[in-house]
C-alpha positions as CSV (number, residue, x, y, z in Angstrom):
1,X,0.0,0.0,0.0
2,X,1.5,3.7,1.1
3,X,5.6,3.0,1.2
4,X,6.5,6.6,2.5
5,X,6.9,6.2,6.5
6,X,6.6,8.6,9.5
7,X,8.8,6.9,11.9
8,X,8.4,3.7,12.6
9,X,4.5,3.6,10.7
10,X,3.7,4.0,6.9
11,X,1.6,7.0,6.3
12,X,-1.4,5.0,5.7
13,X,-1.2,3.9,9.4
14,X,-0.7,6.9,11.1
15,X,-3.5,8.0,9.1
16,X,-5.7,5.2,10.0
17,X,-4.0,6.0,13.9
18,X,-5.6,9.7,14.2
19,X,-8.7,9.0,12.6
20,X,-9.0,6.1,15.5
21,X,-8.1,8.9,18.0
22,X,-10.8,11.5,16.6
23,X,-13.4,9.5,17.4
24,X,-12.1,7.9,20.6
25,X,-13.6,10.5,23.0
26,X,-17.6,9.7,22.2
27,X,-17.6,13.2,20.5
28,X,-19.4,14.1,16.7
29,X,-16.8,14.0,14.4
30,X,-17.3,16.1,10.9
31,X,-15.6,14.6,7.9
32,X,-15.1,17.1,5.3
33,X,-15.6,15.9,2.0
34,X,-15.0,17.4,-1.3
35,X,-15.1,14.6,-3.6
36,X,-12.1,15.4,-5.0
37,X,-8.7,12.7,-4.7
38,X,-7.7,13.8,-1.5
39,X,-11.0,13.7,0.1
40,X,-11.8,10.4,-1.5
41,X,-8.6,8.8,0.7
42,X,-9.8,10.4,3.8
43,X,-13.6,9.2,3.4
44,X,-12.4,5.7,2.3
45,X,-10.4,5.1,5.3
46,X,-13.2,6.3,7.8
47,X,-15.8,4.1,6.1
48,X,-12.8,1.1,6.2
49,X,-12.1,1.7,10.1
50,X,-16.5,1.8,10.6
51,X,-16.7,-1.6,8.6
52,X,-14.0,-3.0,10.5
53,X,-15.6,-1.8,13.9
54,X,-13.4,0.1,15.0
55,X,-15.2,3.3,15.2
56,X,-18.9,4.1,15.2
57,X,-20.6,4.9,12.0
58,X,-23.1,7.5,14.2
59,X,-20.6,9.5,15.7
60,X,-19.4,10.6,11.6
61,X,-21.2,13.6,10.0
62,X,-19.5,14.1,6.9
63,X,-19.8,17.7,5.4
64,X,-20.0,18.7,1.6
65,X,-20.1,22.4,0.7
66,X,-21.8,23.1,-2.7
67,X,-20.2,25.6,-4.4
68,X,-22.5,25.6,-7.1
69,X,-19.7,26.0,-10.0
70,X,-19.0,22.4,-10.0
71,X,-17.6,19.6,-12.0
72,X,-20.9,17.4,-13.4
73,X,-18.5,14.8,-12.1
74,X,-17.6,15.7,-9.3
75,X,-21.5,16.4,-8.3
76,X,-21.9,12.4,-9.1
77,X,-18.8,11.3,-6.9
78,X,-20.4,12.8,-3.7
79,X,-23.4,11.3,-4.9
80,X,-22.3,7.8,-4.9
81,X,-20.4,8.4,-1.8
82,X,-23.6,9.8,0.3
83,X,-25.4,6.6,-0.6
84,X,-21.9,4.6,0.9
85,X,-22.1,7.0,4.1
86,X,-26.1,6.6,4.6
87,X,-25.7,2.4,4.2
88,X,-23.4,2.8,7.0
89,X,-25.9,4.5,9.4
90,X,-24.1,8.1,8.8
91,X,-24.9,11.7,8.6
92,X,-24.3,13.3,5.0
93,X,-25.3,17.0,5.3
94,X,-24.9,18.2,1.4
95,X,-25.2,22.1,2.1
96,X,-26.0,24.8,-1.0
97,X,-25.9,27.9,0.7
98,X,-25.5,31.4,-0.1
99,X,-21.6,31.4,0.9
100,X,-19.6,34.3,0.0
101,X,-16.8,33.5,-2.3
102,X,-14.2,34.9,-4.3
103,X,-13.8,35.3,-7.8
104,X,-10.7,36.0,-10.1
105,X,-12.7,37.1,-13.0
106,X,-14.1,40.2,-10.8
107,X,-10.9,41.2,-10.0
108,X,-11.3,44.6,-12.7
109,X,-14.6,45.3,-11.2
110,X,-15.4,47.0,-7.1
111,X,-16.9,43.7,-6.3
112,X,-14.4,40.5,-6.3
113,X,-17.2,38.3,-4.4
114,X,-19.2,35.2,-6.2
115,X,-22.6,34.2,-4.3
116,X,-22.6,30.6,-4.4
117,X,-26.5,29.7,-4.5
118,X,-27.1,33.5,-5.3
119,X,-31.0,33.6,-4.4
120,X,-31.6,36.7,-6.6
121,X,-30.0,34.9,-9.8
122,X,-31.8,31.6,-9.6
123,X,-32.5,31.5,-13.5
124,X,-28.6,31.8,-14.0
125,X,-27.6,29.2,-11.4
126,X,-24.9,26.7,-12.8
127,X,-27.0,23.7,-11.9
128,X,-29.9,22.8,-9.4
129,X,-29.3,21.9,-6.2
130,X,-30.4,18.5,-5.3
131,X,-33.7,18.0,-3.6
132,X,-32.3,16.6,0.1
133,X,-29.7,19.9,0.3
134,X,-29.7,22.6,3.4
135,X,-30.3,25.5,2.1
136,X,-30.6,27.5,5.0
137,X,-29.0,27.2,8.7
138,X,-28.7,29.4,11.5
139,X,-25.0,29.2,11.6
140,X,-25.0,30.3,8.4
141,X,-25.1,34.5,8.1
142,X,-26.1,34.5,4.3
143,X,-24.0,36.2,1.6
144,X,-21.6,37.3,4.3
145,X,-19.9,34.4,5.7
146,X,-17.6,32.0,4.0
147,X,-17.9,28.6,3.9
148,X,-14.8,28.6,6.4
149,X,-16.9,31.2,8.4
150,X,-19.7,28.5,9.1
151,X,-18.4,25.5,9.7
152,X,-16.3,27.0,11.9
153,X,-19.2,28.0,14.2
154,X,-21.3,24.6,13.1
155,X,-18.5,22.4,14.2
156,X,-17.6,24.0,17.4
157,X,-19.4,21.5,19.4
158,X,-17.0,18.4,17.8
159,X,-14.0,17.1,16.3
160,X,-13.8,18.2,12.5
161,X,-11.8,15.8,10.3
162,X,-10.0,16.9,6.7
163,X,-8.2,16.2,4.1
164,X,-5.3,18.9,3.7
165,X,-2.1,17.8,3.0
166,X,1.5,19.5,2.9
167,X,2.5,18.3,-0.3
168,X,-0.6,20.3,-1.9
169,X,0.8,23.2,-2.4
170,X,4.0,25.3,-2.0
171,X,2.0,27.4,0.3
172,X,0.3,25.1,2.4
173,X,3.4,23.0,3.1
174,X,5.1,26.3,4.5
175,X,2.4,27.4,6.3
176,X,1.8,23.9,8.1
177,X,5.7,23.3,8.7
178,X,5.8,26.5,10.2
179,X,2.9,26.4,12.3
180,X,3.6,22.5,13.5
181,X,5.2,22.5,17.1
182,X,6.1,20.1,19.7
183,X,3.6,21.4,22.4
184,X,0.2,22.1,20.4
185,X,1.3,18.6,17.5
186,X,-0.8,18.3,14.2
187,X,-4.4,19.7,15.9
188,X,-5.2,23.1,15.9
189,X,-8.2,23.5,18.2
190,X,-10.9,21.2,16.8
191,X,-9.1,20.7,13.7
192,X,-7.1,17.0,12.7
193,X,-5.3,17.2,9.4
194,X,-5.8,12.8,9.4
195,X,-3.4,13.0,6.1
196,X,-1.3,15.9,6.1
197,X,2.0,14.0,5.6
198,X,0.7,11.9,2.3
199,X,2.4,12.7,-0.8
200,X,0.9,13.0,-4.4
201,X,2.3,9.5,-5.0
202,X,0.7,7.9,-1.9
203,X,-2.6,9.4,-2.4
204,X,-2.7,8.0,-6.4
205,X,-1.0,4.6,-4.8
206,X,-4.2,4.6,-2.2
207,X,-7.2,5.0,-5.0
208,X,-5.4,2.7,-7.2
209,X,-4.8,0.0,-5.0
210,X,-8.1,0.6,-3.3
211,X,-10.3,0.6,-7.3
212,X,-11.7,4.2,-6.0
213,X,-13.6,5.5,-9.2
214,X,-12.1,9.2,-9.3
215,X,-13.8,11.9,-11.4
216,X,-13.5,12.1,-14.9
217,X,-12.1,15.8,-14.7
218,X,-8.6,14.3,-13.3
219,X,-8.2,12.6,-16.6
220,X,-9.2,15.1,-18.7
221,X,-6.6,17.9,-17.0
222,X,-3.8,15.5,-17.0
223,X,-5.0,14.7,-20.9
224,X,-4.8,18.4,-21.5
225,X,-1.3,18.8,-20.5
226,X,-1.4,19.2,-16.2
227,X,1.5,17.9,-14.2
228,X,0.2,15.1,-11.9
229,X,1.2,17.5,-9.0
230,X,-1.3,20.3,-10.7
231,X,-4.1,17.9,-10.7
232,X,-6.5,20.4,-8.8
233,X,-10.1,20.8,-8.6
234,X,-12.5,23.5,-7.3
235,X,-14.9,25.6,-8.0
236,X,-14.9,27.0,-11.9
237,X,-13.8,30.9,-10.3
238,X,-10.8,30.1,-8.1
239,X,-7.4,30.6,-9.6
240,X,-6.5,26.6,-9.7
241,X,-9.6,26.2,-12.1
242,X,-10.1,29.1,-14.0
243,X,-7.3,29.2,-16.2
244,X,-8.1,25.2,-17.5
245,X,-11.9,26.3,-18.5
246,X,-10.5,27.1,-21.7
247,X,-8.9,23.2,-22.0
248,X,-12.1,21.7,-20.5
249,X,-14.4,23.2,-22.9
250,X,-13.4,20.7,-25.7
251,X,-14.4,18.0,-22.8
252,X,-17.8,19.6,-21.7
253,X,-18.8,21.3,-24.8
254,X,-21.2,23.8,-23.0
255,X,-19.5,24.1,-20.1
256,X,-19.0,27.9,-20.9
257,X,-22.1,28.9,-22.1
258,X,-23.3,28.1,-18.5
259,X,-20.2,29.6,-16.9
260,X,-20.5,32.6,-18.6
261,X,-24.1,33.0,-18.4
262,X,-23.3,32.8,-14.3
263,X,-20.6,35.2,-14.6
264,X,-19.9,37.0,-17.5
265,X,-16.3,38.1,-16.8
266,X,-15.4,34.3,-17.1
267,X,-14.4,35.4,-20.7
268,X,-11.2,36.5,-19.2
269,X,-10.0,32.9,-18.9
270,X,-10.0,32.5,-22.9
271,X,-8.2,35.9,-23.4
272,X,-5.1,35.8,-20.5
273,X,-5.5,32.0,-19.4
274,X,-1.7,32.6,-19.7
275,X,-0.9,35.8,-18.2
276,X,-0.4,37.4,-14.4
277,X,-4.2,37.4,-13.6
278,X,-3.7,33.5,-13.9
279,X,0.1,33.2,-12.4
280,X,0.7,32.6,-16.1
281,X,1.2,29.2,-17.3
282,X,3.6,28.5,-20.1
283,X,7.2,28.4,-20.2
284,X,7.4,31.4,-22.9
285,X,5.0,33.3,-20.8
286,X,7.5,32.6,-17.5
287,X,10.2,33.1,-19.6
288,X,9.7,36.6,-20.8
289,X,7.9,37.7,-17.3
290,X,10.7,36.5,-14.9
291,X,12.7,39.4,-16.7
292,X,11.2,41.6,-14.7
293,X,12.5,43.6,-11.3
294,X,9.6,42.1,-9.4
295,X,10.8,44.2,-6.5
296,X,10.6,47.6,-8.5
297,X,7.2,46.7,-9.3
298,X,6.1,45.7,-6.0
299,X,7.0,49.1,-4.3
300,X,5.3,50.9,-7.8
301,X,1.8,49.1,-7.2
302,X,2.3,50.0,-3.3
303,X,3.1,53.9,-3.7
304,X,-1.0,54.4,-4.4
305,X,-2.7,51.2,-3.5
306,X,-6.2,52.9,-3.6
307,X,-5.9,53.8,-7.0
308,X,-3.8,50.6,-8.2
309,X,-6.3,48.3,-6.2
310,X,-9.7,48.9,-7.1
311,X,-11.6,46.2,-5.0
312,X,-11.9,46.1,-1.5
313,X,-9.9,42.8,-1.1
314,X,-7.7,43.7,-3.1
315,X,-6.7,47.2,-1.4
316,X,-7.5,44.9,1.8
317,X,-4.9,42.4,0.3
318,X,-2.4,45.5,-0.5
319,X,-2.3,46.9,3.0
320,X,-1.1,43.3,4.5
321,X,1.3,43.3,2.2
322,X,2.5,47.0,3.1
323,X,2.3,46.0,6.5
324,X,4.2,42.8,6.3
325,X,7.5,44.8,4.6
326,X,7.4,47.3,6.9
327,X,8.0,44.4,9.4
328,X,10.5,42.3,7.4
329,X,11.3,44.1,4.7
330,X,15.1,44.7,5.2
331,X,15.5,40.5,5.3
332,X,13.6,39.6,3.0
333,X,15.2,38.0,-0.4
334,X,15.0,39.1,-4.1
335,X,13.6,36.1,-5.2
336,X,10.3,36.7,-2.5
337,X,9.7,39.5,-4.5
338,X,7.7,37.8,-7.6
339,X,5.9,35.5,-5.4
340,X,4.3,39.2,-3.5
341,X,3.9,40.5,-6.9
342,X,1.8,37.5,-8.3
343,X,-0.1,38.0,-4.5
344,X,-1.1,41.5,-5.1
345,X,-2.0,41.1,-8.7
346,X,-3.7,38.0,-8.4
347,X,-5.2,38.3,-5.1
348,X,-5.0,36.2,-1.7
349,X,-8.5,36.1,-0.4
350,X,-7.2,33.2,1.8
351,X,-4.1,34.8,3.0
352,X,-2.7,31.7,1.8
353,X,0.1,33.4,-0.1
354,X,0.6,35.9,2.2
355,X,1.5,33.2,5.4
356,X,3.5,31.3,3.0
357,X,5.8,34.4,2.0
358,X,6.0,35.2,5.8
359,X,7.1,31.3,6.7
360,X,9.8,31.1,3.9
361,X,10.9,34.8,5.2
362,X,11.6,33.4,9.0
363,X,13.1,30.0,7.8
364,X,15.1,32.0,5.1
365,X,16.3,34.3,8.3
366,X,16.4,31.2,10.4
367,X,19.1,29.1,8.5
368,X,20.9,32.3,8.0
369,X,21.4,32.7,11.3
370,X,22.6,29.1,12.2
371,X,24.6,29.4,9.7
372,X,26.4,32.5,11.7
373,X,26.1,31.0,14.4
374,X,27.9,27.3,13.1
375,X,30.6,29.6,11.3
376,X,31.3,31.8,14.9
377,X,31.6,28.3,16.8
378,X,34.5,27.5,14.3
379,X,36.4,30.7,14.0
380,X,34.7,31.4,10.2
């Protein structure tokens, strides 16, 4: 099975380990589930352990949010796996609600927010939503809160299980090695990241191995030309997605007629799929823009934010960055520099980019130091 090992265990069994200890203390325990690869491992091995007896099938809510831009195949993956979860004596809650969200093809206009489930553009809607979904809660503040927002407060009274993983992304690997410590360990709060140390390879391995029926969209972007470490899938107005719309359409023919009917600016993707807006693409397009003093152009977008950053989030986004050189700016490297430029000009709703910079900032200043340090100790 999984070959990579975390001491003493493989990765599988470490996995298998804190998923054992989530539900050990009698509490609910939310599964997030996304239907996606990674969320596919994490679900499989909770219904494993539940068929095995080892945990109990009615402590498990699992959790999908409906972003209403969705895959058609990724809507019939959760399907089949709510019917799996509900044979076991499960909870499925399969919510569609009005959760605020952002979107990169608003990023010229003063709004940069998508409505998932927007209830004054029903005749524009994507898809339905199916017939059993919650469309309302009173956790749920609508068109103001994010997904993250509610389950947040709708999980506070368990143990919330997901799928995030290091090797992910560039980002998320910093951020998590940097925020992992000896005292507060892999949970934070309510939180158990049951797979964070599996690699692309051992999550592939695990489907394969196990005959997990993925969704047809991972074919058809590796097909297309995507690295098997870019096979990412989310909602159609994220950054990950957007700029492989224009790819997909020759796989779901009217797949932009709907898109754009939902949000017109999604013509973007056809016209600068490959530029800054996207954190280009090709190897000409890299090429020609790593020529550029990112620095210079940093500091130029920064000495008038409010008229260089037309949307909230993105002045927002601007003055975290302004903040965060003030603080480090006389250690932080050259190289940083393109990686706060593609922040500001293609946004960090998530902060995502923003911790990342900050955590390769103190490790940067962190080895330098030891370094120092080792060469004072011998007489360097």
């Amino acid at each position: 099975m999984v070959v990579k090992r975390e001491g003493s265990r493989t990765v599988l069994e470490a996995a298998r380990k804190r998923i054992l200890n989530a539900f050990s203390n009698g509490k609910k325990v939310y599964v997030s589930f996304s239907g996606g690869k990674d969320s596919l491992c994490l679900l499989d091995l909770t219904l494993s352990l539940a068929q095995e007896g080892k945990i109990d099938p009615k402590q498990m809510i699992v959790e999908f949010i409906d972003e209403e831009a969705i895959f058609d195949c990724i809507e019939d993956s959760v399907m089949r796996w709510r019917k799996k979860v509900l044979l076991m004596g499960a909870q499925f809650n399969w919510f569609c609600l009005e959760v605020r969200h952002f979107s990169c093809f608003n990023l010229l206009e003063q709004d940069e927010n998508f409505i998932c489930w927007d209830s004054t553009r029903k005749e524009t809607w994507v898809r339905k939503p199916p017939p059993f979904a919650i469309t309302k809660h009173p956790c749920m503040k609508d068109r103001t809160n994010t997904y993250q927002d509610f389950l947040m407060k709708h999980n506070s009274d368990g143990i919330c299980i997901t799928g995030v993983r290091m090797a992910e992304s560039l980002q998320r690997s910093k951020y998590m090695a940097y925020s992992f410590s000896a005292n507060t360990g892999l949970a934070r709060g309510n939180m158990v990241w049951a797979i964070y140390d599996w690699k692309d390879t051992d999550v592939w391995r695990y489907l394969h191995e196990k005959q997990i029926t993925i969704p047809d969209i991972y074919l058809f972007l590796y097909q297309s030309g995507s690295s098997l470490k870019n096979l990412r899938v989310s909602q159609f107005f994220s950054v990950d997605t957007a700029k492989s719309l224009v790819k997909m359409n020759e796989y779901y023919p009217a797949l932009m007629d709907r898109i754009i009917k939902r949000e017109p600016n999604a013509y973007l993707a056809a016209l600068y799929w490959d530029s800054e807006m996207f954190r280009h693409s090709s190897k000409k397009r890299r090429e020609l823009e790593d020529k550029k003093d990112y620095k210079a152009a940093v500091y130029k977008l920064l000495s008038d934010p409010i008229k260089n950053f037309q949307t909230k989030g993105g002045l927002t986004n601007a003055q975290r960055i302004i903040q965060m050189l003030i603080k480090y700016g006389p250690i932080i490297q050259e190289r940083v520099y393109k990686t706060v430029y593609d922040c500001l000009v293609g946004g960090d709703p998530k902060q995502r980019t923003l911790r990342a910079i900050i955590s390769t900032i103190n490790m940067h200043y962190s080895q330098e130091n030891n370094n120092t340090t080792r060469g004072k100790k011998h007489g360097k």
